[in-house]
Every structure is written in C-alpha cells, then in structure tokens.
Kinemage of the C-alpha trace (Angstrom):
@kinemage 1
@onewidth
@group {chain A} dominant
@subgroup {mainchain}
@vectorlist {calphas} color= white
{ca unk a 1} P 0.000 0.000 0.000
{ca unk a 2} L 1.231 3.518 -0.947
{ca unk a 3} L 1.733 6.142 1.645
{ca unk a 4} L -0.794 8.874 2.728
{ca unk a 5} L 0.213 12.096 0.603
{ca unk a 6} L -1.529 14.722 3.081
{ca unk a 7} L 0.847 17.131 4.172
{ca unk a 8} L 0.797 20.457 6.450
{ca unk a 9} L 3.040 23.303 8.117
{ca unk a 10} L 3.484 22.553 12.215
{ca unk a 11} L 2.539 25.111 14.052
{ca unk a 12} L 5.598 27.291 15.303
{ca unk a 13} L 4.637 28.148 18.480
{ca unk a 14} L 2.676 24.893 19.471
{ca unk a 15} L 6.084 22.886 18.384
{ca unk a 16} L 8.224 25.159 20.427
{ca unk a 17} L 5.863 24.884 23.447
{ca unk a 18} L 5.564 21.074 22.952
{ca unk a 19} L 9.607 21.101 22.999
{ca unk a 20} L 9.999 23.103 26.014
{ca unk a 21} L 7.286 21.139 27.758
{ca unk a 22} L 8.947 17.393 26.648
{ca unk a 23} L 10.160 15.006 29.557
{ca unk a 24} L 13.091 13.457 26.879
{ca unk a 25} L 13.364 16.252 24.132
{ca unk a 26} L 15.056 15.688 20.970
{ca unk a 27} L 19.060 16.408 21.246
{ca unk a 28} L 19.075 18.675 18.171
{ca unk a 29} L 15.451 20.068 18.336
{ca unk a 30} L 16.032 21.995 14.658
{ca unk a 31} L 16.848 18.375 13.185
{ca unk a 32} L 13.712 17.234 14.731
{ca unk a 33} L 11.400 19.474 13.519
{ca unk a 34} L 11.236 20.378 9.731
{ca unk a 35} L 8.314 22.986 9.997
{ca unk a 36} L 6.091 20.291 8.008
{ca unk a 37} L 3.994 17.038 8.684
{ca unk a 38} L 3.729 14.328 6.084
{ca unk a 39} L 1.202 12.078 7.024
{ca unk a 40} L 2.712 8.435 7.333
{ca unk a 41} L -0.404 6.522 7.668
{ca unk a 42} L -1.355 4.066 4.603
{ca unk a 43} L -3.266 5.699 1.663
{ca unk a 44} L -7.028 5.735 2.562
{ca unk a 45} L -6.491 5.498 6.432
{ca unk a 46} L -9.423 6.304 8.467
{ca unk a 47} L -9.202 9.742 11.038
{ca unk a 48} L -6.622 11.909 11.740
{ca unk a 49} L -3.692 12.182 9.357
{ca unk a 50} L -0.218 11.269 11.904
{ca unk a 51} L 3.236 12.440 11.625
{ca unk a 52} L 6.023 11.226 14.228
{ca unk a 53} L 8.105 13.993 15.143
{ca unk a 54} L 10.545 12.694 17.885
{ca unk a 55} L 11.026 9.970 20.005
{ca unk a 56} L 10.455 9.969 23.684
{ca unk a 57} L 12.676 7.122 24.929
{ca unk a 58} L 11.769 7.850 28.442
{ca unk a 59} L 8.013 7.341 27.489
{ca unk a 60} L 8.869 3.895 25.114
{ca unk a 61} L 6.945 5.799 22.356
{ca unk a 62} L 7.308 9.235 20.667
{ca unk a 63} L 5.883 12.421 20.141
{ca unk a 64} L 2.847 12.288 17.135
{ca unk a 65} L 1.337 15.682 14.868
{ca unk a 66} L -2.398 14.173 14.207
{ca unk a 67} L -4.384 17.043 12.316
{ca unk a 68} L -7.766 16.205 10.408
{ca unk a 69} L -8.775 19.670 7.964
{ca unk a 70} L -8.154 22.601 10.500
{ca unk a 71} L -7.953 20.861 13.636
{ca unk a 72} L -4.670 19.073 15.256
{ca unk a 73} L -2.652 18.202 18.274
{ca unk a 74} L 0.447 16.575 19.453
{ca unk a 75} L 0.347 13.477 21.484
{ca unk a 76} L 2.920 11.285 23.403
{ca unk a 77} L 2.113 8.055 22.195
{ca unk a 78} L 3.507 4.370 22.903
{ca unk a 79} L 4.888 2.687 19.816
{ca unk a 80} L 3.193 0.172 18.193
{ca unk a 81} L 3.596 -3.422 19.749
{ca unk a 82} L 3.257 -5.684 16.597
{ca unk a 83} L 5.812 -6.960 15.130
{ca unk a 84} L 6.654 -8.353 11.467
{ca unk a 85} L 7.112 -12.147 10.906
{ca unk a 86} L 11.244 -11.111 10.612
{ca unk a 87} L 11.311 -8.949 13.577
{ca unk a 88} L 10.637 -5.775 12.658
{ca unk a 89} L 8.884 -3.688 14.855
{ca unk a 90} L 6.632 -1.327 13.228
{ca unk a 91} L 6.989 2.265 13.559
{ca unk a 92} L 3.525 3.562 14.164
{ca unk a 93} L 1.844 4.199 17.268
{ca unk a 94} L 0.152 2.085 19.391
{ca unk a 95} L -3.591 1.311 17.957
{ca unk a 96} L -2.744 3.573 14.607
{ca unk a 97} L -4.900 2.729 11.611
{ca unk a 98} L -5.001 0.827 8.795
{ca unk a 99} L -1.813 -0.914 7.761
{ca unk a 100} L 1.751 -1.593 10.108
{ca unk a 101} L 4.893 0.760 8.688
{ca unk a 102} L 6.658 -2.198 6.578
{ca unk a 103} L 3.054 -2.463 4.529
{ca unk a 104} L 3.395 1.161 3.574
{ca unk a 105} L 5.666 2.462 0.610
{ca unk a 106} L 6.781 5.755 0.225
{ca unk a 107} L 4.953 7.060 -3.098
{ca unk a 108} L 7.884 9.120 -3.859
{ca unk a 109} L 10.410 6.278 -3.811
{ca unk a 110} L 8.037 4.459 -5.852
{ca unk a 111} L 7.690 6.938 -8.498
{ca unk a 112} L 11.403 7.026 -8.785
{ca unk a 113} L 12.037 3.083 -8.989
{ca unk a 114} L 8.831 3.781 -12.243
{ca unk a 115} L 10.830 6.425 -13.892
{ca unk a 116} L 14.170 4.292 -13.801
{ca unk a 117} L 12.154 1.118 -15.550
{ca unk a 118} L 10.463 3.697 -18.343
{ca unk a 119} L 13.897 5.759 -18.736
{ca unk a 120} L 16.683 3.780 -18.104
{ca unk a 121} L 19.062 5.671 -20.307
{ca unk a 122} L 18.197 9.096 -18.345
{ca unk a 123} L 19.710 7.219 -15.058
{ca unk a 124} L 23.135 5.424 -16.270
C-alpha cells in the first residue's frame, strides 16, 4: 500500500511549546522538527492524518502531529507493539490505523524506482 500524501506546516509556536514542555526532548530540536507534517499513515487510512516527530525514549513511544482539515494536536504516544514475521517492529503508534509501517511504501520512492524502468538511459 502507498503512503498517505496529506501534508501540512506545524505550528511554530505549538512545536516550540511542545519542545519546552517534553520530559526526553530531541538532542538537536532543529533536526527534529522540519516545519512540516507528512502524514505516514497508509493511503485511505481512516481519522486523523499522523506524523512522528521525535522519540520519547523515556516514554517507550514518541511524540505524534495528528491534524484532520483545520484541527490538530500533538500526542505522546507508545509505539506500536506488533511486530513483522522477521522482527521488525513497526513504527507507528500504538492502535494507529489501517496498515503496520513495513506495509506502507513511500509514493515518492516508488515513483522514482517507475521512472528508472520507463527511462533507463536518463539514469546510467
């Protein structure tokens, strides 16, 4: 399944307070925090649209931008439990919708790998 394409600008000064108000903030809080949410939810996900934004080791789980139209908030959620039949845990949260991260593909990456099959010659 491809990736969720929804996309928005974080809020400056909710993201600053959120940082200032974190039990385990990120070590390089600019690195952290591009000043954009891309959804990383599977493509047709029900509810709110999710972005991870850091981790919070302290909490086992990380801090999540969920926005639906003009409404959002950050949470601290716990990560996802499930794991993949190799081991791989997924990197959602904890009760997140639709499908685990190793069942979602980045549409971007995709489109790349299509344009390398159609235009081989344009990538050697």
């Amino acid at each position: 399944m491809l990736q969720c394409t929804a996309f928005t600008s974080l809020p400056p000064v909710e993201t600053i307070v959120q940082l200032l108000m974190s039990s385990d903030p990120p070590e390089h809080p600019t690195k952290a925090v591009s000043g954009h949410a891309v959804c990383e939810l599977g493509d047709g996900h029900d509810g709110e649209h999710a972005d991870h934004v850091w981790d919070e080791d302290a909490r086992d789980g990380a801090i999540w931008f969920l926005w639906s139209g003009s409404r959002h908030r950050f949470l601290a959620l716990p990560w996802c439990p499930v794991k993949a039949a190799g081991g791989d845990a997924c990197e959602l949260y904890e009760e997140h919708p639709a499908d685990h991260s190793w069942d979602v593909e980045d549409p971007v990456r995709q489109a790349l790998w299509d344009d390398i099959d159609r235009n081989p010659d344009r990538w050697e």
